[in-house]
C-alpha positions as CSV (number, residue, x, y, z in Angstrom):
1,X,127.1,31.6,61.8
2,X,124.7,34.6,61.4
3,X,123.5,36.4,65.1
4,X,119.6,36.1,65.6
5,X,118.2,39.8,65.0
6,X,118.1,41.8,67.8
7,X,116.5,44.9,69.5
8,X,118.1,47.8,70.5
9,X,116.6,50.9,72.5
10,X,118.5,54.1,72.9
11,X,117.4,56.1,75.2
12,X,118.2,60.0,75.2
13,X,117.7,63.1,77.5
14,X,117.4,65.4,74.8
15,X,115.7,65.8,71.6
16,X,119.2,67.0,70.2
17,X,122.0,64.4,71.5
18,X,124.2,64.3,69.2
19,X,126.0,61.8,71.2
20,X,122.7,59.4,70.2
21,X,123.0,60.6,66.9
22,X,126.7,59.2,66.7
23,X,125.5,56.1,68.9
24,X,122.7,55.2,66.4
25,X,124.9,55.9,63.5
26,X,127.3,53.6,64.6
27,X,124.7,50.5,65.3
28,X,123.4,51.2,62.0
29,X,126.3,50.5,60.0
30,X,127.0,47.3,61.7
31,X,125.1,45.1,59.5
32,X,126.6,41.9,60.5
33,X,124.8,42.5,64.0
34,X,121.5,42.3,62.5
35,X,120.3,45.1,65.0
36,X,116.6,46.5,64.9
37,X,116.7,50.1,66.6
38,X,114.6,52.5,68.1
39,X,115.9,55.8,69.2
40,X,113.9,57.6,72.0
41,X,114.6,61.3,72.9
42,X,113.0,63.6,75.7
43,X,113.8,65.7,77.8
44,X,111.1,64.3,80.6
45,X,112.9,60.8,80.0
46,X,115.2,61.2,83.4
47,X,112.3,62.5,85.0
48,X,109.3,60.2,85.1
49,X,109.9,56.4,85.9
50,X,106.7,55.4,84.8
51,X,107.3,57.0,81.5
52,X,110.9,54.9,81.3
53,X,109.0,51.8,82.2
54,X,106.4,51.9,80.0
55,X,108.5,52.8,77.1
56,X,110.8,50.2,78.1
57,X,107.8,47.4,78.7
58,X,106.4,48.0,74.8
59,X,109.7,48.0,73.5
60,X,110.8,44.8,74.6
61,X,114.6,45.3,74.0
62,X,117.3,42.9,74.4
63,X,120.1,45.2,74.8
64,X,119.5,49.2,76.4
65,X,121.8,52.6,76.0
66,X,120.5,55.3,78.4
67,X,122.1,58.3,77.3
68,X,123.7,60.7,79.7
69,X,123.3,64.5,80.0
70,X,126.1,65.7,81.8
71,X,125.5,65.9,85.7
72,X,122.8,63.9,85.7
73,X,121.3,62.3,89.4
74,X,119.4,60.0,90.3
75,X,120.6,57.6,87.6
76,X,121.0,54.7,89.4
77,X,117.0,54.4,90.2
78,X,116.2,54.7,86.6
79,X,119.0,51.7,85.3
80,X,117.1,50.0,88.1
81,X,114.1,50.7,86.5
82,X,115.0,50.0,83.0
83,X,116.4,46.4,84.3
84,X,113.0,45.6,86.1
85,X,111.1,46.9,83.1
86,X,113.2,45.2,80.1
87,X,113.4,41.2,82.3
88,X,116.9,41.7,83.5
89,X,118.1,42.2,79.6
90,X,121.6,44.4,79.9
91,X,121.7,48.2,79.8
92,X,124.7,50.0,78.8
93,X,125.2,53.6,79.8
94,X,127.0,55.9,77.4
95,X,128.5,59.3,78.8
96,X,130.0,62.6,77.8
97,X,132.7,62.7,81.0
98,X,133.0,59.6,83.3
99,X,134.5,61.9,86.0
100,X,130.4,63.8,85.7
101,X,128.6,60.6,87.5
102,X,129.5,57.7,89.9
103,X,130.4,55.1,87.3
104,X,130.2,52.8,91.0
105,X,127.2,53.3,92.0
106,X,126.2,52.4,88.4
107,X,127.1,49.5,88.1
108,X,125.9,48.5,91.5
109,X,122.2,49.9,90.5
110,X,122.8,46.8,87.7
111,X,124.4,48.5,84.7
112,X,125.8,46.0,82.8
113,X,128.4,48.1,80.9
114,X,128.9,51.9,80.0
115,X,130.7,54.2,77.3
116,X,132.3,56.9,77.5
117,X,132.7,59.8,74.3
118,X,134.2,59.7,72.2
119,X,132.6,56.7,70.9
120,X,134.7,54.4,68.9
121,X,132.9,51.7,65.7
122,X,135.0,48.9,66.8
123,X,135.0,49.0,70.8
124,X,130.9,49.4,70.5
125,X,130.9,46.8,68.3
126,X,132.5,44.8,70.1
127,X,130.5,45.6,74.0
128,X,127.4,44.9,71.8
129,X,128.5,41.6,70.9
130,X,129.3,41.0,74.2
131,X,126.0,42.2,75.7
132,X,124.0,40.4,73.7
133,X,126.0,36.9,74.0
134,X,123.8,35.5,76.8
135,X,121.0,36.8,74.9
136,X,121.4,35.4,71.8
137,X,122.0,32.2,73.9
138,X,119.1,32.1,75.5
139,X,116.8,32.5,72.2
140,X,119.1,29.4,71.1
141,X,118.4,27.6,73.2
142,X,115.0,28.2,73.0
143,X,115.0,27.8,69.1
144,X,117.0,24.2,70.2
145,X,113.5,23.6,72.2
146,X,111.1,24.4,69.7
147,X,113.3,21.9,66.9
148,X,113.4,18.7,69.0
149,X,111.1,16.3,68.3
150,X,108.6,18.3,66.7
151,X,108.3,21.1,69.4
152,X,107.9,24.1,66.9
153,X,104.6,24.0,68.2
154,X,105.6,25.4,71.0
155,X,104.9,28.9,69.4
156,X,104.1,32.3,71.4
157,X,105.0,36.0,72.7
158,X,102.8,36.3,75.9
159,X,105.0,36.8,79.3
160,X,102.9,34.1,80.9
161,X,104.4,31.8,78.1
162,X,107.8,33.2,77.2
163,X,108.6,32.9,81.4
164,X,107.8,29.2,81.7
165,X,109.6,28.4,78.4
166,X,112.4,29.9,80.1
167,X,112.8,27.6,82.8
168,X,113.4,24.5,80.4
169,X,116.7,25.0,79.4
170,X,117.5,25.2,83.4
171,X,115.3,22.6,84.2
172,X,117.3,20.0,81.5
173,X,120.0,20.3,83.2
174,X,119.4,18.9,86.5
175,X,117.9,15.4,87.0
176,X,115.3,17.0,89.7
177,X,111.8,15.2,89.3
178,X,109.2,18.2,87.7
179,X,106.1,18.4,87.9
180,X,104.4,20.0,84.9
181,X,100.7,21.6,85.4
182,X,98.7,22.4,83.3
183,X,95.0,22.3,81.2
184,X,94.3,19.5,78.9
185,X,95.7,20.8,75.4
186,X,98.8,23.1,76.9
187,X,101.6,20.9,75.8
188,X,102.9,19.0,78.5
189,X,103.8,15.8,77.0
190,X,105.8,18.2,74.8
191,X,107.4,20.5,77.5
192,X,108.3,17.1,78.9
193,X,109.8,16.0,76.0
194,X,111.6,19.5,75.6
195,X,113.4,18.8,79.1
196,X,114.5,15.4,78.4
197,X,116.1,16.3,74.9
198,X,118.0,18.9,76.3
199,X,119.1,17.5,79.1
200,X,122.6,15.0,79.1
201,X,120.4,11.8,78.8
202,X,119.1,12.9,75.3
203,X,120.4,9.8,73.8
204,X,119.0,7.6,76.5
205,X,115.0,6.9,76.4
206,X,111.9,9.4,76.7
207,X,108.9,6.8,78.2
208,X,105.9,8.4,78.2
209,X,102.7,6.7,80.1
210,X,98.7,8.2,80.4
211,X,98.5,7.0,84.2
212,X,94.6,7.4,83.1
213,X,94.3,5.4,80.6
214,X,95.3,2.2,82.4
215,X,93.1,0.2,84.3
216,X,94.1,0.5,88.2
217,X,94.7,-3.1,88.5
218,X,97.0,-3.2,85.9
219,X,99.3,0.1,87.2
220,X,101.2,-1.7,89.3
221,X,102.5,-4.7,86.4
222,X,102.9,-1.6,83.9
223,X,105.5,0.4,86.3
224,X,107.5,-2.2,88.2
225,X,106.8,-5.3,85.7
226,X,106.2,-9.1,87.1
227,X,108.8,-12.3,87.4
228,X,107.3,-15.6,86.0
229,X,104.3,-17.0,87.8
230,X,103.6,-13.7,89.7
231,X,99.8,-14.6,88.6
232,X,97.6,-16.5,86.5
233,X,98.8,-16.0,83.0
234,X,101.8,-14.9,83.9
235,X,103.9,-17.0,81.8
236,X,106.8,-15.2,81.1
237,X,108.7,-12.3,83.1
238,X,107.9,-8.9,81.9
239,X,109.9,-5.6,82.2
240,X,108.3,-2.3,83.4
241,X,108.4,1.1,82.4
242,X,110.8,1.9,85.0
243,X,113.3,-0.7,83.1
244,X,112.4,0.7,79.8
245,X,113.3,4.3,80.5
246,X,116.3,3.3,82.9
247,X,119.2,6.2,82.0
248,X,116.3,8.7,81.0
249,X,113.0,9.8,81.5
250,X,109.5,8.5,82.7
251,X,107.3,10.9,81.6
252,X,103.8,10.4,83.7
253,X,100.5,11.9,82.5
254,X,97.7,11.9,84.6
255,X,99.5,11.4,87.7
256,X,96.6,11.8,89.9
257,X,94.6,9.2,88.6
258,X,97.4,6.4,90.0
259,X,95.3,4.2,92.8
260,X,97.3,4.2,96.4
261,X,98.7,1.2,96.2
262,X,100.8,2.6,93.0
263,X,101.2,5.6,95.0
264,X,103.0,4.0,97.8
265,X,105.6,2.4,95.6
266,X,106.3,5.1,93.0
267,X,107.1,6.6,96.6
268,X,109.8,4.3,97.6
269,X,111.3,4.0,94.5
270,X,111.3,8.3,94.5
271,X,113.0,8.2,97.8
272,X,115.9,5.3,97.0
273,X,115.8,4.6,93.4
274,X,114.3,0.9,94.3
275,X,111.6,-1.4,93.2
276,X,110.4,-4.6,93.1
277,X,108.5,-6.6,90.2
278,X,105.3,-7.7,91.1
279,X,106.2,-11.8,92.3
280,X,109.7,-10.9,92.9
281,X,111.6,-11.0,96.3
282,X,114.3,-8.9,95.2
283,X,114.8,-5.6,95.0
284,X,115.5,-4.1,91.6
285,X,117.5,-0.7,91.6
286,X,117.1,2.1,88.2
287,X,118.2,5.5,87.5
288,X,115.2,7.5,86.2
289,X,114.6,10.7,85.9
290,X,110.3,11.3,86.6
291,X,108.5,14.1,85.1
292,X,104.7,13.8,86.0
293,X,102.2,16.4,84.5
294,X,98.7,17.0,85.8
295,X,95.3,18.8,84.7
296,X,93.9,18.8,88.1
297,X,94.6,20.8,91.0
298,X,96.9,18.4,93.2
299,X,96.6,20.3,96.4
300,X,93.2,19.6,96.5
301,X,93.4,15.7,95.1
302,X,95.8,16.2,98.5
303,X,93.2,17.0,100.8
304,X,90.3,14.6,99.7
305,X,92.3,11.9,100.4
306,X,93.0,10.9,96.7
307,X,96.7,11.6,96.2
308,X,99.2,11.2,99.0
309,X,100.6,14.3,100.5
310,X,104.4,13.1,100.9
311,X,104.3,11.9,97.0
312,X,103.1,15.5,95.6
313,X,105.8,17.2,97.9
314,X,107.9,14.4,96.0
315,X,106.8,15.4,92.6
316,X,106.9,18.8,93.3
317,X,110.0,19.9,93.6
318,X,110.8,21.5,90.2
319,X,107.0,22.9,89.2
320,X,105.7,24.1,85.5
321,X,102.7,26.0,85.2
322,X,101.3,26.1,81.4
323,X,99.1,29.0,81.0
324,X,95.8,28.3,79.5
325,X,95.5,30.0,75.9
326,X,92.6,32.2,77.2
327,X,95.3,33.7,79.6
328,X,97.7,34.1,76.1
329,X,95.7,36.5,73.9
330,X,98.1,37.5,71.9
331,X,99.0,33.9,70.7
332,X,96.1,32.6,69.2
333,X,96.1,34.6,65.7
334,X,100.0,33.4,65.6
335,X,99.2,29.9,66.2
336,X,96.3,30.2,64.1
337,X,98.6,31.5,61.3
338,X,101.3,28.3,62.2
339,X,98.5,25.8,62.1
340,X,97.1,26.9,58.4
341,X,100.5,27.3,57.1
342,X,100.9,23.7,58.2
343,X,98.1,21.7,57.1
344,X,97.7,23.8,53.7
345,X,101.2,22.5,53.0
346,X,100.2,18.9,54.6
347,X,97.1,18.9,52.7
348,X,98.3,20.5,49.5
349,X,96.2,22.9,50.1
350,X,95.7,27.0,48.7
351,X,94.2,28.3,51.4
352,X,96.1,30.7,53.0
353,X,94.7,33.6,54.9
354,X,91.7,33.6,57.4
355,X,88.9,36.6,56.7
356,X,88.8,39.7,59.8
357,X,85.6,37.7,60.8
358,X,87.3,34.6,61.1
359,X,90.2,36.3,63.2
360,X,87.5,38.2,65.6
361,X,85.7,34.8,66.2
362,X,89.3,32.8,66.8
363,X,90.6,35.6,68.8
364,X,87.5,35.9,71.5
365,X,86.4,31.9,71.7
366,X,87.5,30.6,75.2
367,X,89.3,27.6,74.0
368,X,88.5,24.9,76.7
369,X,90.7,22.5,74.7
370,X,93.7,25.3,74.6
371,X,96.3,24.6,71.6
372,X,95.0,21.3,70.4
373,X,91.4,22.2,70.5
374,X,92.8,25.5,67.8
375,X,94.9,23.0,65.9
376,X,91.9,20.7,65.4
377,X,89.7,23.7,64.5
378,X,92.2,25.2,61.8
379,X,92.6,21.6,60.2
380,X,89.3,20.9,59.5
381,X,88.7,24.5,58.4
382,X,91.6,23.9,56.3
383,X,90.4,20.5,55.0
384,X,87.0,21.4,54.4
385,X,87.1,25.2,53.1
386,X,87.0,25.1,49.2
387,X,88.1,29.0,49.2
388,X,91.7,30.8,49.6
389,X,90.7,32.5,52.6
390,X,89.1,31.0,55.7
391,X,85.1,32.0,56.5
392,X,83.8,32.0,59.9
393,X,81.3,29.6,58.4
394,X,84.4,27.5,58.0
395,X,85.1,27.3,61.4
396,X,83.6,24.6,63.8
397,X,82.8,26.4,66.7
398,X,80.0,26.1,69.5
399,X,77.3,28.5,68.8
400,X,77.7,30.2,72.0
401,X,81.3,30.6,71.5
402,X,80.8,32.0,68.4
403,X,79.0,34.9,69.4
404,X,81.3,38.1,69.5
405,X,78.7,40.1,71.8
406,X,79.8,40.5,75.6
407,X,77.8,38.9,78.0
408,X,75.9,41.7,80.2
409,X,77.3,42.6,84.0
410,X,74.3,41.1,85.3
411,X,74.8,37.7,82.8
412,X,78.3,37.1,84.1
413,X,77.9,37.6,87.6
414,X,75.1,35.1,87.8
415,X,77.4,32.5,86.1
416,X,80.0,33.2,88.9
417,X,77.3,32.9,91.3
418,X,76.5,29.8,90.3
419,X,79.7,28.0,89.7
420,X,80.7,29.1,93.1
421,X,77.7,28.1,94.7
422,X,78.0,24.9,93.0
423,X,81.5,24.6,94.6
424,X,80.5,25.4,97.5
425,X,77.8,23.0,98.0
426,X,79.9,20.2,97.0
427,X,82.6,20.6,99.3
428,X,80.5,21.0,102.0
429,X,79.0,17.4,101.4
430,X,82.4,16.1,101.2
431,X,83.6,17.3,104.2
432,X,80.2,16.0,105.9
433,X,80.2,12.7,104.0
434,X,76.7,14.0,102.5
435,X,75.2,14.7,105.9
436,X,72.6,16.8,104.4
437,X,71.5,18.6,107.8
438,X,75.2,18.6,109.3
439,X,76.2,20.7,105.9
440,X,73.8,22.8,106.2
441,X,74.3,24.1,109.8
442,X,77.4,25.0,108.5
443,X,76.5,26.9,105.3
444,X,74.3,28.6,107.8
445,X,71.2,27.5,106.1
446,X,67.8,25.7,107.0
447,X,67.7,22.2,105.6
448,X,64.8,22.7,103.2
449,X,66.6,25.8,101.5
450,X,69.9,24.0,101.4
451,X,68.1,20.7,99.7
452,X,66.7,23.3,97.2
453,X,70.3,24.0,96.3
454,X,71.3,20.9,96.0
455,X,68.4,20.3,93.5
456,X,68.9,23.3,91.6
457,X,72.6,22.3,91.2
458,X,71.9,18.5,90.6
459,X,74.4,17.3,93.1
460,X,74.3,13.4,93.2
461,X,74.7,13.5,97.4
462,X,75.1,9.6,97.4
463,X,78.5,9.7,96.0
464,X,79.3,12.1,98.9
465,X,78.5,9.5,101.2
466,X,81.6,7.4,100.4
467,X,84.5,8.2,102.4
468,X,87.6,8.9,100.7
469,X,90.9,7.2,101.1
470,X,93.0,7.9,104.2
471,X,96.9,9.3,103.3
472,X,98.4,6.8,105.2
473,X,96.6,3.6,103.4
C-alpha cells in the first residue's frame, strides 16, 4: 500500500551541518516514503523562539529533526516550542555525542525520538516510519471521512476546519449524544453522517429528520409513533423515527425548533432509553445514538424560555463547532476549484478555470449561505457560462457583495452600531415583556428617545408582549 506524502522539516544550527547534509541525503533517497523536505540552517535558530515558531507554523510539518550543535542548552524549551508550534506532530532530535546533552530531560520536554551520529539509512528509515505511523493514520482516517457517503465535500486547510474534522474520528467511536453547531450551509447533516459511518453501527441505520420542517403537532407522532386508534384517523399503528434508527443514529436538525412538549419526552427517553407511542400504555425501550445540529445560539433559545435548559446540557455533551466559511479564507478558491471540477464533469462541460477577477470577487464575498451558497454559485456559473474560463459576469452574486472596495472606518462602524443597538433594543423588550417605559429606564433613556429607536429599528413591540414558555412547562 503506498504511504500518503509527507512533510519533513530539518532544522539546523549551522549553515554548514554536515550532519543535516547526511540527514537530508538520507531522506532523499528513500523514495518509497514519499517525503517532501525542507532543510532550514541558522545559526540564530537555537536562539530566537519566535523565529522557531514561526518557521515551524508556515511549514506545517508532520514529522521534525532539530539538529544538534554540540553542547547545546536550553534545548528542551525549543522541542517544547517546536511541539506547540507544529500541533503536537513528533520531533526527533539528531546529535553528534549523546553523552553532550540530557537525552532525559528531552524526552520529558516532549521529544518523541532522537539520533545519534553516525547516522545509519536503515535505522532512520525505519524511526521515520515509525514517527509518522500515527500520522499517516490520522490523514486516513480522515481520507475514510471525506469517502463515506459522499463526504469529499468536506474539503479544506484552515486550522479552524482541520481541528474540528479532527475530533470525528474520536467522536465515532463513542455512542455519546453530539451536538453539532453550526451556520446554515457548514455541513452538519454531513459531519453527522461522517460520525455515524465511522463509528461500529455503520451497518445499522443513519435517520435523519429537519425538526423544522414538521409541523409541531405532528413532532410528537414522527419521533415516538402512535398504536391504533391513538386519534381520529389513526387506523393503523405507526413506527417512529426512534424505531427506524434503533441500533444507529437519529440525526436531528433544527433541534431548537422542537415545541416543549417534544422536548420533555426526547428528555426522558435521553435519560433511560424509554418512550412511549402516542395511545400506548406501555413503555417501548431503543438503543439510539442522537446527534442534534443547530444554527441558532442554544444558550440563548435557553434563556428565553424556548429550549429547556436540562435538554441542551443533554445534547451537549460531545459539542462541534463548524466555522463559517468567512472565518476559512483560504478554503474558498479550493472549494471553488472542487465544485467546477465537479459540475464541468457532471454537466459535460469545458469550462475549467475561473478568470483573477472571478477569484478576487469569490475570495472577498461574505458567503451568508457558507459551502452550499459557493456550490450553488459555481454550478450555475458552470451551467450558464458559454466560455472555458469563468467571468465575474458569470457569477450570481449580490451587487453589494460584489464590490471588491473596502467599506470606510466610518461605514463599518455605523453598521456595528446599529446591529448592536438593534440587539440591544430587543432584548430589552423581552426581558420587559415590551414595557416600553420600564425598558427604557433601564437603557437609561427618556421614553420619547427610546420610542425613536424602536422606530428607527422597526421593532414589532407587540410580539414582545407575549411571554415566553417557562422551562419547567
Amino acid at each position: 500500500m503506498q504511504l500518503p506524502k509527507a512533510r519533513l522539516l530539518l532544522l539546523s544550527y549551522s549553515s554548514n551541518s554536515s550532519l543535516a547534509a547526511e540527514l537530508q541525503d538520507i531522506l532523499v533517497s528513500s523514495a518509497s516514503l514519499h517525503l517532501e523536505i525542507e532543510l532550514v540552517c541558522s545559526k540564530t535558530l537555537l536562539k530566537d523562539q519566535t523565529e522557531m515558531s514561526a518557521l515551524a507554523s508556515s511549514a506545517k510539518p508532520d514529522l521534525s529533526f532539530l539538529i544538534l550543535p554540540p553542547q547545546a542548552t536550553g534545548v528542551a524549551e525549543f522541542v517544547e516550542t517546536l511541539r506547540t508550534a507544529t500541533s503536537g506532530r513528533p520531533v526527533a532530535v539528531v546529535i553528534d555525542d549523546a553523552d553532550a546533552i540530557n537525552l532525559r530531560e528531552l524526552l520529558n520536554a516532549g521529544a518523541s525520538d532522537f539520533i545519534v551520529a553516525p547516522l545509519r539509512t536503515l535505522d532512520v528509515q525505519a524511526r521515520v516510519m515509525r514517527l509518522l505511523e500515527p500520522v499517516n493514520r490520522e490523514k486516513a482516517l480522515i481520507d475514510a471521512i471525506k469517502e463515506l457517503q459522499g463526504l469529499k465535500r468536506m474539503i479544506g486547510t484552515s486550522p479552524a476546519f482541520i481541528s474540528e474534522m479532527r475530533k470525528i474520528p474520536l467522536i465515532s467511536k463513542c455512542g455519546a449524544t453530539v451536538l453539532i453547531q453550526g451556520e446554515t450551509g457548514t455541513g452538519k447533516e454531513m459531519c453527522a453522517r461522517a460520525i455515524h459511518y465511522l463509528s461500529p453501527q455503520a451497518d445499522k441505520p443513519f435517520v435523519p429528520i429537519n425538526c423544522g420542517a414538521i409541523p409541531s403537532d405532528l413532532v410528537e407522532n414522527e419521533l415516538f409513533g402512535h398504536r391504533f386508534g391513538a386519534f381520529t384517523g389513526a387506523r393503523t399503528s405507526q413506527p417512529g423515527l426512534i424505531e427506524e434508527a434503533n441500533g444507529g443514529t437519529l440525526f436531528l436538525d433544527e433541534v431548537d425548533s422542537l415545541p416543549m412538549l417534544a422536548q420533555v419526552k426526547l428528555l426522558r427517553f435521553l435519560h433511560d432509553g424509554e418512550y412511549r407511542p402516542l395511545g400506548s400504555t406501555k413503555s417501548r425501550r431503543a438503543v439510539v445514538r442522537i446527534i442534534a445540529a443547530t444554527n441558532t445560539d442554544l444558550e440563548e433559545s435557553v434563556s428565553k424560555g424556548r429550549m429547556r435548559q436540562d435538554l441542551y446540557y443533554r445534547l451537549n455533551i460531545v459539542p462541534l463547532k463548524l466555522p463559517p466559511l468567512r472565518h476559512r479564507a483560504e478554503d474558498v478558491i479550493l472549494l471553488a476549484g472542487h465544485f467546477l471540477a465537479k459540475y464541468a464533469r457532471d454537466f459535460g462541460r469545458r469550462v475549467s478555470d475561473f478568470s483573477p477577477e472571478a477569484l478576487r470577487a469569490l475570495a472577498t464575498h461574505d458567503w451568508p449561505g457558507n459551502v452550499r451558497e459557493l456550490e450553488h454559485v459555481v454550478q450555475r456559473a458552470v451551467v450558464l457560462s458559454e466560455r472555458d474560463v469563468i467571468h465575474i459576469s458569470d457569477l450570481s452574486l449580490p451587487a453589494e457583495q460584489s464590490n471588491l472596495e473596502p467599506e470606510s472606518l466610518q461605514q463599518a462602524k455605523a453598521r456595528m452600531v446599529g446591529h448592536f443597538e438593534r440587539n440591544y433594543i430587543r432584548k430589552l423588550l423581552a426581558v420587559y415583556k415590551g414595557n416600553i417605559t420600564r425598558a427604557a429606564k433601564a437603557a437609561g433613556k427618556n421614553r420619547r428617545a427610546f420610542w425613536e429607536l424602536i422606530r428607527k429599528h422597526r421593532i414589532d413591540v407587540g410580539s414582545m408582549k407575549l411571554e415566553p414558555p417557562r422551562a419547567d412547562q
